[in-house]
C-alpha positions, 0 to 999 in steps of 0.5 A: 264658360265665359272668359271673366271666370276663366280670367278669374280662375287664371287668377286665382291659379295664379295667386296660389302658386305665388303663395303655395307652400314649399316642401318643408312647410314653413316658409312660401315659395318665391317667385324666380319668374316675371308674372303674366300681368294682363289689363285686369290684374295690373293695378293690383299686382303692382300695387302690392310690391314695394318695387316691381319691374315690368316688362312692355312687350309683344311676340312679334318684336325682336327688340323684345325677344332680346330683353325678355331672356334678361328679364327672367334672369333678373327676376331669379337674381332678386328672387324674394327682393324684386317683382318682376312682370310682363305685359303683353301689349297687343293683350292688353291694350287698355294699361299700354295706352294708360302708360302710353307705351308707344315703344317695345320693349319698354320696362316700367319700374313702379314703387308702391304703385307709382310709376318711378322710372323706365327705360324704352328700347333693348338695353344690357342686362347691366343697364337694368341691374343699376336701375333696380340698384338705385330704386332698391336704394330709395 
């Protein structure tokens, strides 16, 4: 099997989980995590949110091990409000350069697509919580 419907299948995997039904039936199950974006599925992924936070990073960096716990409990605490993704850098070469993310962490806040703000380096999970604030209130 070649890694295009390997990446294909992850996708779609992917999809169905996103808009799998919950156990009563009637509504589609929110998200409480940040969602692996990779070089292939970013532009799509970012696109459909109104706004979405995403989160540059890589395994081997401290900074990042430092902000990655805060992340997820940002994408629980705006469930259904905010997206929230994580793009490995060392992965996914092709975004990284597009953005020109020569830092980690860095997390990018996209409105509809556009890149609105972003903030480079580790920073308290407050610090992130009044961006998303500010952008949410645009």
């Amino acid at each position: 099997m070649d890694t295009d419907n390997i990446d294909q299948i992850r996708e779609k995997m992917l999809r169905d989980m996103m808009t799998s039904n919950t156990s009563n039936g009637n509504k589609a199950q929110v998200s409480t995590k940040p969602m692996e974006l990779s070089d292939r599925t970013f532009t799509g992924e970012v696109a459909k949110h109104d706004l979405m936070v995403v989160d540059f990073w890589a395994p081997w960096c401290g900074p990042c091990q430092y902000v990655s716990p805060i992340v997820e409990e940002l994408a629980r605490d705006y469930a259904g409000k905010v997206a929230f993704g994580k793009l490995n850098v060392d992965d996914n070469p092709m975004i990284s350069t597009q953005f020109r993310v020569m830092s980690i962490p860095t997390i990018m806040f996209f409105k509809k697509g556009k890149l609105v703000d972003m903030q480079v380096g580790a920073v308290p999970k407050q610090f992130l919580d009044q961006k998303i604030k500010k952008h949410m209130a645009q």
